[in-house]
C-alpha positions as CSV (number, residue, x, y, z in Angstrom):
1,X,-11.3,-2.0,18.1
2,X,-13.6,-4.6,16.7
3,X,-12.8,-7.1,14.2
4,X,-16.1,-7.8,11.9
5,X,-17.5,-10.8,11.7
6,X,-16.2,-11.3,8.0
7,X,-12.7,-10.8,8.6
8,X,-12.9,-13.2,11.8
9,X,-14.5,-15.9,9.2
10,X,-11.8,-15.3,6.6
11,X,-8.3,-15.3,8.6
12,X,-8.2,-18.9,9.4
13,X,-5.2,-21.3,9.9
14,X,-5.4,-22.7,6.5
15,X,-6.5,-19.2,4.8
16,X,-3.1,-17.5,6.4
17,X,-1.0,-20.2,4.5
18,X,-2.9,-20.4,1.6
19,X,-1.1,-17.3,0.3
20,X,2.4,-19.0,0.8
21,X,1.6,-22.0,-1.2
22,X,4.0,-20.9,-3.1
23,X,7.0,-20.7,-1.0
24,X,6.6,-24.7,0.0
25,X,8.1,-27.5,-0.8
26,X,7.3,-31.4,-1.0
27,X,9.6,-33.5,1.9
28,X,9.6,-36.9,1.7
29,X,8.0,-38.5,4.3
30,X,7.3,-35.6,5.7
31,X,4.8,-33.6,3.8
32,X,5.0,-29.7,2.4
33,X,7.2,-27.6,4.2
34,X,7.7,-23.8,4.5
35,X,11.2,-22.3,5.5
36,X,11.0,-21.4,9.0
37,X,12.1,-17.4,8.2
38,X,8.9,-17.2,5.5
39,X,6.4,-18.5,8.1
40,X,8.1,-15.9,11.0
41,X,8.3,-13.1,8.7
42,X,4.1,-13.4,7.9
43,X,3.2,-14.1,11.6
44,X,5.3,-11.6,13.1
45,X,6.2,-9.2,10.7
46,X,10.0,-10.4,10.7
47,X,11.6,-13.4,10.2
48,X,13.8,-13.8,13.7
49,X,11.7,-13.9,16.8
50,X,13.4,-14.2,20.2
51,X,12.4,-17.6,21.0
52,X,14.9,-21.0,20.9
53,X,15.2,-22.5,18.0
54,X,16.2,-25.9,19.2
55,X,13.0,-25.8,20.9
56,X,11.4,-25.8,17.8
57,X,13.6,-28.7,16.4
58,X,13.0,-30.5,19.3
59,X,9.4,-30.3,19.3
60,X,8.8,-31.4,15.5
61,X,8.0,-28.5,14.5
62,X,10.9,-27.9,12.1
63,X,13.8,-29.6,10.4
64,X,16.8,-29.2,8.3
65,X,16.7,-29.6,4.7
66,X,18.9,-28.9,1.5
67,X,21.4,-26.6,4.6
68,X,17.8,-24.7,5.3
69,X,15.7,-24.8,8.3
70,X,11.9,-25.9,7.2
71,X,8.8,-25.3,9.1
72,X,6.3,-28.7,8.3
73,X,3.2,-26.6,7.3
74,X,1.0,-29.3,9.4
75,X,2.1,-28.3,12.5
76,X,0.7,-24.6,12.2
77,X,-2.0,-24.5,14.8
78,X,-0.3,-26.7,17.4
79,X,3.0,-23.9,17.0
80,X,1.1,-21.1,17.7
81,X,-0.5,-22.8,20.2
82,X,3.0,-23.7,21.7
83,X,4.3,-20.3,21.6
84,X,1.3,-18.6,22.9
85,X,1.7,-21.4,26.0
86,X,5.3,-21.2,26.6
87,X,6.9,-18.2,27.7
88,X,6.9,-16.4,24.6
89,X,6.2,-13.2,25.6
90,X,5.1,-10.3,23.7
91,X,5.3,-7.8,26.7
92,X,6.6,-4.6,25.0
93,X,6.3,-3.2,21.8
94,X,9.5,-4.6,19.8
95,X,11.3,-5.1,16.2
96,X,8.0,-7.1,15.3
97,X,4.4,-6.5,14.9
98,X,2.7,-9.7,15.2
99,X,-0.9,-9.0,13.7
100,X,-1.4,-12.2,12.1
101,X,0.0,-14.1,15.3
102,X,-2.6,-12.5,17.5
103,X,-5.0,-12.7,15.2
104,X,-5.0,-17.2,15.4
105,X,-4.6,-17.2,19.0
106,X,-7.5,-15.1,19.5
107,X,-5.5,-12.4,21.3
108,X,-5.5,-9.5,18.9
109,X,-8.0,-7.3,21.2
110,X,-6.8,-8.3,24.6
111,X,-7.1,-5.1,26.5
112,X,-3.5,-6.1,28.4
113,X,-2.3,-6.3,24.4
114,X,0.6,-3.8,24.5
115,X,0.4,-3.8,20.9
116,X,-3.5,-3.2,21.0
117,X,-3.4,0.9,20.4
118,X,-1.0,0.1,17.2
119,X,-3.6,-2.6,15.7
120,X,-6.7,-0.1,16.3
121,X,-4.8,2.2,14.2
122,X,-3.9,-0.3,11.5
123,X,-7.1,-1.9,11.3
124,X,-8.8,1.7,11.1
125,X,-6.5,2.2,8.3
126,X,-7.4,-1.2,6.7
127,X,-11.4,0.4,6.9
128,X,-10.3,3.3,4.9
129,X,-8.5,2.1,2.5
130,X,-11.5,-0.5,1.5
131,X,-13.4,2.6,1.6
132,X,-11.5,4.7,-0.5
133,X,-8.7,3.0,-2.9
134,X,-9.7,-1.2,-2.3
135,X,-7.5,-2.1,-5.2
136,X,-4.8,-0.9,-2.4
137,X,-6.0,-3.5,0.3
138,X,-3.9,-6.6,-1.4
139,X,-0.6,-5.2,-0.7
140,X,-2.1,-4.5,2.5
141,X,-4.1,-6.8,4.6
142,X,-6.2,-9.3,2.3
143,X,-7.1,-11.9,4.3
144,X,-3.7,-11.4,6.5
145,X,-1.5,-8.7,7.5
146,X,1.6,-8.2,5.0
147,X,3.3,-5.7,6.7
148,X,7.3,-6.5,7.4
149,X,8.9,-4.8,9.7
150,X,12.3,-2.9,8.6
151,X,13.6,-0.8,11.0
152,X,12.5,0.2,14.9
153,X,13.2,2.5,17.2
154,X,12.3,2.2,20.9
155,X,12.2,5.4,22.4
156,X,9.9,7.9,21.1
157,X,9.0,4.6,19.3
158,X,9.5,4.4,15.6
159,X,8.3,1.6,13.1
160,X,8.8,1.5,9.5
161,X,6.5,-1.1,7.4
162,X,7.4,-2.6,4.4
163,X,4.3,-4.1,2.3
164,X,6.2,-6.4,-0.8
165,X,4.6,-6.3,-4.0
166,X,5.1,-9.0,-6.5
167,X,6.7,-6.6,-8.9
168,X,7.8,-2.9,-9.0
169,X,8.7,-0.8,-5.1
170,X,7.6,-1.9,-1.8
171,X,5.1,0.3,-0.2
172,X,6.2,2.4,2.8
173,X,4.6,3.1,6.3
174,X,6.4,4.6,9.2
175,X,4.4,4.2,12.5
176,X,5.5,7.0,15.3
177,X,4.2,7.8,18.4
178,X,4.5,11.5,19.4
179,X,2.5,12.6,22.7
180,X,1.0,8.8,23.4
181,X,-0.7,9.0,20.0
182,X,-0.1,6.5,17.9
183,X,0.1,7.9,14.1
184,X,0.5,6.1,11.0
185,X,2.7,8.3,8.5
186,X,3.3,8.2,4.7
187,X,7.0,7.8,4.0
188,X,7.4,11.5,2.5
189,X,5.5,13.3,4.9
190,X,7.4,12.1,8.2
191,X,10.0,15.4,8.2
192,X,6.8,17.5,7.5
193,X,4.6,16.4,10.1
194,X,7.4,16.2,12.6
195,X,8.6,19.6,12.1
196,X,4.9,20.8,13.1
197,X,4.3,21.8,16.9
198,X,2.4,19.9,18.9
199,X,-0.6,21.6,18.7
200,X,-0.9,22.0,14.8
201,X,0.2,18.1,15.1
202,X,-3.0,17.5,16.8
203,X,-5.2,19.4,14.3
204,X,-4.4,16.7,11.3
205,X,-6.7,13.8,11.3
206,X,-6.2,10.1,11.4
207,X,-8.1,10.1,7.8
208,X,-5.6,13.0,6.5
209,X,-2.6,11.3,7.5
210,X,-4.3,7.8,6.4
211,X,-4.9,10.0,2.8
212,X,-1.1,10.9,2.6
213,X,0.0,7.0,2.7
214,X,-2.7,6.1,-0.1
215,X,-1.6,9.4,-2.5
216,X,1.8,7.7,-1.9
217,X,1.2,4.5,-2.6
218,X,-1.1,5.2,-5.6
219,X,1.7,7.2,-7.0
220,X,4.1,4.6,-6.2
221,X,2.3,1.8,-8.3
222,X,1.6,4.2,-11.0
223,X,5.5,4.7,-11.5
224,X,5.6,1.5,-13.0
225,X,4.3,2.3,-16.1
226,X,6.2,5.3,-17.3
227,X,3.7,6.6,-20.3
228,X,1.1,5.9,-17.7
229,X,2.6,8.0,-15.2
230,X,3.3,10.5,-17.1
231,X,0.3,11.1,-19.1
232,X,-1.8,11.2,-15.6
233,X,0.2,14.0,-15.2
234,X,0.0,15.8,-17.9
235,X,-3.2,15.5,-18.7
236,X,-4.1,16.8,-15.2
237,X,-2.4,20.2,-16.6
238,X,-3.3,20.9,-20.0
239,X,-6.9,18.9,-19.6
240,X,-6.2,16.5,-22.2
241,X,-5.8,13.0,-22.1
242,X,-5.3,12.6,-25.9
243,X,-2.8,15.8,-25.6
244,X,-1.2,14.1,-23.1
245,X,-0.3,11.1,-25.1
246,X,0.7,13.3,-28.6
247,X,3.3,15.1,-26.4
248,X,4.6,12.2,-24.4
249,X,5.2,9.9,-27.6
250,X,6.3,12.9,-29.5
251,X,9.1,13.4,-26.8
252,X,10.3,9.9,-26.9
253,X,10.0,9.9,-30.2
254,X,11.6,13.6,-30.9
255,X,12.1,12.9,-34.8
256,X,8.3,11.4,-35.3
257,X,5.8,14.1,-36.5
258,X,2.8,13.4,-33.9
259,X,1.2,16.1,-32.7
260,X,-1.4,17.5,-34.9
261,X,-1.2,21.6,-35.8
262,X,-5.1,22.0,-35.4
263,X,-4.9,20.4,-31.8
264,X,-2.4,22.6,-30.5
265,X,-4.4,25.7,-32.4
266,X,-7.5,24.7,-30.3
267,X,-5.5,25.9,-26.8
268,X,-4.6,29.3,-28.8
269,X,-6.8,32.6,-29.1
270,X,-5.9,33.5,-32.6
271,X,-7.2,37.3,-33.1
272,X,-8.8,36.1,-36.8
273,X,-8.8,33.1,-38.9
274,X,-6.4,34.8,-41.1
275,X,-4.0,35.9,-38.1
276,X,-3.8,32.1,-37.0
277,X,-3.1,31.2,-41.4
278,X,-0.3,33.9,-41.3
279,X,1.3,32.2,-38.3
280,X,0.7,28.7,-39.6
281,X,2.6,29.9,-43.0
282,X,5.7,31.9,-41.1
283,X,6.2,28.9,-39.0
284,X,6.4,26.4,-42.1
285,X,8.4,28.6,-43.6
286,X,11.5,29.1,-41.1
287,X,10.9,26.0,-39.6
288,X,10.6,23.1,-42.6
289,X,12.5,20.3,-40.9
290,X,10.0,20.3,-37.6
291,X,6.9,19.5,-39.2
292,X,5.4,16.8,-41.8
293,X,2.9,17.9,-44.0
294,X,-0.5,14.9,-44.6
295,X,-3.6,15.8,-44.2
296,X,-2.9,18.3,-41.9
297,X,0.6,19.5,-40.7
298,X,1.9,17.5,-37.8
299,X,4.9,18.7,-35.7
300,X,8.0,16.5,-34.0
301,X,9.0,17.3,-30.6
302,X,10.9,20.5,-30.9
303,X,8.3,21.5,-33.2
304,X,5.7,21.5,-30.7
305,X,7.7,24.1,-28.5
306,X,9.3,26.3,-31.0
307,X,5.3,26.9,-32.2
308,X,4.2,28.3,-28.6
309,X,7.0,29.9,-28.4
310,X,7.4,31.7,-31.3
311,X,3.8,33.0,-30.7
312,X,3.7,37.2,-31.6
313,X,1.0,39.0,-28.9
314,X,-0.5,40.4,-31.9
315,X,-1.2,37.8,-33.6
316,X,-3.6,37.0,-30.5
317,X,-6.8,38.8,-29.2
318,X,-4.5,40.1,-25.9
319,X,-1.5,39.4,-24.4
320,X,-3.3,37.9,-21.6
321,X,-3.6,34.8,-24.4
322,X,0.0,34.9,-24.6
323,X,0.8,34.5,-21.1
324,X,-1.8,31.8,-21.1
325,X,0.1,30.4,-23.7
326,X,3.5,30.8,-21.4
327,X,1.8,29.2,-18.6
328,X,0.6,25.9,-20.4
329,X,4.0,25.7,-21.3
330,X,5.6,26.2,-18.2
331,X,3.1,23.9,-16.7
332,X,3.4,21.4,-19.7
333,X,7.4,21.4,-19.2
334,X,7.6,21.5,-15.4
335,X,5.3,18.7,-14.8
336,X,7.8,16.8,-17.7
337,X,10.7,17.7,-15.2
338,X,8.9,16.8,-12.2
339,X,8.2,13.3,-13.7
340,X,11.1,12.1,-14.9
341,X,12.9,13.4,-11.4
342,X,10.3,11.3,-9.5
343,X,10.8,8.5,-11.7
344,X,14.9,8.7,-11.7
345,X,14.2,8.7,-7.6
346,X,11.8,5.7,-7.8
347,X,14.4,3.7,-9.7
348,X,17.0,4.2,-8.0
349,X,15.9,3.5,-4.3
């Protein structure tokens, strides 16, 4: 693995604490402080480390303050320094992943590294994502590594990643190693790929796996707007973006009259001009309290499905129109379902 040149220039002392600015505090006499847990949890990927703490009170690199431990932001260099100098080992692969660690004391592609064959992997990740989705890399790796470890498992070894954002779900990795390969796995493929055998494991690529964890995540951060979300959706079934938005307003809005007569008449193979007037007129006239007449007629929510399904075959050029027709729905109202099921899930982890 080799780090380029720009990310060597850009992941500097002051650059990693930059971004936690906003976790410090002024200490008299003393100068700004970070709490101790803040500065562990970004260099190591959680906040408790097995190293003494008294050592670190008794070395000035921390203090007490308002019943909180406090890390004085000026002594950055000179602690990772220390650690790296006194016995604190990172000899097996543990409940932390200290990118950001071994990234400032210049031992991030040791070859005795025993984290080394996990970096490669999340650094080739890092290169696809700014290849392929870069608004994704903030929650990511900016100029550090954001990752927090949540959960670990030693043996086969199991490592679940959790990447904050400043609103809205926490992005998900899991890190496994099956067969001394080292794969990086989207949260709701882990059962799937597991489940495989080994040697249809070994057919999926890094990149296809790597594509699984950006789908996720895009979908993820899409959830927080719901109309968003769900007009994506839908528009990806009926082809319609403007569609898309008529029939999501007009279901959260079921008594409004949105969605216009002649759009909807567009997606249907009337047999004549006077087949599609007929329909138009039986419809108004046993339905007269699910559309609005204006310009044009415009139909509420219930509306909108009684009129495609109400639709006679011969009224169309074949019954292949109508089961056209069926489908759209079907499509229309299953990828409704599937939203709001995704979106109840996403709210309530």
């Amino acid at each position: 693995m080799e780090i380029s040149e720009s990310m060597k220039n850009n992941i500097t002392f002051n650059d990693f604490i930059v971004p936690l600015k906003e976790t410090q505090i002024l200490i008299p006499d003393i100068g700004p402080a970070i709490l101790l847990d803040v500065l562990n949890e970004n260099l190591f990927s959680n906040k408790n480390i097995d190293f003494s703490r008294i050592e670190l009170l008794r070395n000035g690199f921390t203090l007490r303050y308002n019943d909180s431990v406090y890390f004085v932001v000026s002594e950055l260099s000179r602690y990772v320094e220390f650690l790296t100098s006194n016995n604190f080992k990172i000899n097996k692969i543990s409940n932390i992943c200290p990118i950001n660690f071994h990234i400032l004391n210049n031992k991030l592609t040791d070859s005795d590294n025993v984290y080394k064959n996990i970096y490669d992997k999340l650094f080739d990740f890092r290169n696809y994502i700014l290849k392929n989705s870069p608004e994704l890399i903030e929650y990511y790796w900016p100029s550090f590594f954001k990752g927090v470890v949540t959960n670990f498992v030693p043996e086969p070894m199991m490592m679940i990643l959790l990447f904050k954002r400043p609103s809205g779900k926490s992005l998900l990795m899991n890190i496994i190693e099956i067969n001394d390969r080292i794969i990086l796995l989207s949260q709701d493929k882990v059962n799937e790929v597991l489940e495989k055998t080994d040697e249809d494991r070994i057919k999926i690529s890094d990149n296809e796996l790597y594509s699984y964890i950006v789908e996720n995540w895009t979908e993820i951060i899409n959830m927080d707007d719901e109309k968003d979300y769900i007009v994506n959706n839908l528009s990806q079934v009926i082809g319609s973006v403007d569609m898309a938005k008529f029939i999501f307003e007009s279901k959260v809005n079921k008594d409004k009259y949105i969605i216009n007569i002649n759009d909807l008449n567009q997606v249907i193979n009337f047999s004549s001009n006077k087949s599609k007037k007929e329909y138009i007129e039986y419809f108004c006239d046993n339905y007269p309290k699910l559309y609005e007449s204006k310009d044009s007629i415009f139909l509420n929510f219930e509306g909108f499905n009684k009129y495609l399904l109400n639709l006679n075959p011969l009224q169309l050029k074949s019954f292949e129109d109508k089961e056209q027709v069926n489908e759209m729905y079907y499509n229309i109202t299953n990828a409704l379902v599937e939203c709001y099921e995704r979106l109840y899930k996403y709210q309530k982890i």
